[in-house]
C-alpha positions in Angstrom: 0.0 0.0 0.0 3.0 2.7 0.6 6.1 2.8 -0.8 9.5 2.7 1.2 8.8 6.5 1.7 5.5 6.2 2.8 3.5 8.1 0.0 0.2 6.3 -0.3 0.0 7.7 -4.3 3.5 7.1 -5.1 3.8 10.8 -5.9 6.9 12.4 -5.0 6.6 15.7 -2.2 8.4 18.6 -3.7 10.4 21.1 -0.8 10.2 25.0 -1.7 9.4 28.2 0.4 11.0 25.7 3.4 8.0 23.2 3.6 7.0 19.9 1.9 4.1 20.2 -0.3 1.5 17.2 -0.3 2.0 17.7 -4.6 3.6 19.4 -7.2 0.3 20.5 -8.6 0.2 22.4 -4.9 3.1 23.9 -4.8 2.5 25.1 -8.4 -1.1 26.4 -7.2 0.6 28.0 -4.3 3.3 30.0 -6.8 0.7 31.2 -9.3 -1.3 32.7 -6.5 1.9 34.2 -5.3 1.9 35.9 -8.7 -1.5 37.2 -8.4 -0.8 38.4 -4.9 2.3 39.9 -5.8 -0.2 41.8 -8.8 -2.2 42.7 -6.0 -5.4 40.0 -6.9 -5.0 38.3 -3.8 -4.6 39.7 -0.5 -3.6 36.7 1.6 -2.8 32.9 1.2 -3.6 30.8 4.4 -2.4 27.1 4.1 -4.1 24.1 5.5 -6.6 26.1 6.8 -8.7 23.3 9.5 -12.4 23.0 9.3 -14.1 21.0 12.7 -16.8 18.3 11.2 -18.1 17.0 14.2 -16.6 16.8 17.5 -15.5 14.2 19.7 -18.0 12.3 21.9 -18.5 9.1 23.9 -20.1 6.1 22.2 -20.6 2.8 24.7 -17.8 4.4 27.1 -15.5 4.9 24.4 -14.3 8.4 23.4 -14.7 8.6 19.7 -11.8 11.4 18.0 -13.3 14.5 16.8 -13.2 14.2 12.8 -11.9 17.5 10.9 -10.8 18.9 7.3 -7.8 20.0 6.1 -8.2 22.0 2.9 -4.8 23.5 1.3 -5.6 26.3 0.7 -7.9 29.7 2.3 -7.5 32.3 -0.3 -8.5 36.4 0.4 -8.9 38.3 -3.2 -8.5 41.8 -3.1 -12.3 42.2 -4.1 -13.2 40.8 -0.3 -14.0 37.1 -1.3 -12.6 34.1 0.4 -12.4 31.0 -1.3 -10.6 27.5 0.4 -9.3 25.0 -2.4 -8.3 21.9 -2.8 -6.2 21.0 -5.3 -6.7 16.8 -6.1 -5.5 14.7 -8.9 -7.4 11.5 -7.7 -10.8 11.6 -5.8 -11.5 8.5 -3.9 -14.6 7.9 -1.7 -13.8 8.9 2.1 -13.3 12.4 0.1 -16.2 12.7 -1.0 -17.5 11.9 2.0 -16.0 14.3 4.0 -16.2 16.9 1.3 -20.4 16.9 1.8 -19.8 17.3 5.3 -18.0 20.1 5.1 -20.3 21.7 2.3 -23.2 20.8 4.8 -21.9 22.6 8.1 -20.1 25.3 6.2 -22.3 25.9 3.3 -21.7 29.9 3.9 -18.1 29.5 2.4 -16.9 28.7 -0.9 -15.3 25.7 -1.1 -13.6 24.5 -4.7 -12.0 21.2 -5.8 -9.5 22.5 -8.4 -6.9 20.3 -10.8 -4.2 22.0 -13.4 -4.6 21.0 -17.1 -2.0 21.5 -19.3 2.2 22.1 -19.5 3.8 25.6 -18.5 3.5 28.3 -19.8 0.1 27.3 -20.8 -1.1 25.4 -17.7 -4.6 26.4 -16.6 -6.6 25.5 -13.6 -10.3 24.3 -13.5 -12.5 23.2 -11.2 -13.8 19.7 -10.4 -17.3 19.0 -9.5 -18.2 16.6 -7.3 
């Protein structure tokens, strides 16, 4: 199930701006929104914002772990909107489990699934729907 370096996906975890970055496709989502923040689009770029889906309770005498989200990214444009993104390659079921959750309990924020499509300089980003 993991390799010898424990990625689940086999994909490798690139190092830049002195973290590791879950994907390429992150880190290269991270560096364009750099370059709209440093055109002055975006305002601020909070990563891994955590989102609380239910809290932890007792079940039969057992305490049962609270169960939260950890989106990528929580982006402020300079227009005042916030959007959090994810940005996925593959999609497997316990996501979308948890992604209705947290559409359910937040469903005052905007939350986006987004992928890249395409080869620098041309690469473009679009959103998934779920």
């Amino acid at each position: 199930m993991f390799n010898k370096k424990g990625s689940k996906y086999n994909n490798k975890k690139p190092e830049k701006y002195d973290r590791k970055w879950d994907s390429q496709m992150e880190l290269e989502f991270y560096e364009y929104n750099l370059k709209l923040k440093e055109q002055g689009q975006v305002v601020d770029i909070e990563l891994q914002p955590v989102f609380l889906l239910q809290d932890k309770y007792i079940y039969k005498g057992k305490t049962i772990r609270k169960m939260e989200y950890k989106a990528d990214f929580k982006i402020i444009y300079s227009d005042g909107s916030v959007i959090v993104y994810d940005v996925k390659g593959m999609i497997l079921n316990d996501f979308k489990l948890k992604w209705k959750l947290l559409r359910f309990k937040y469903n005052d924020m905007d939350f986006r699934l987004i992928r890249s499509r395409g080869r620098k300089p041309n690469k473009i980003w679009e959103e998934i729907d779920i």
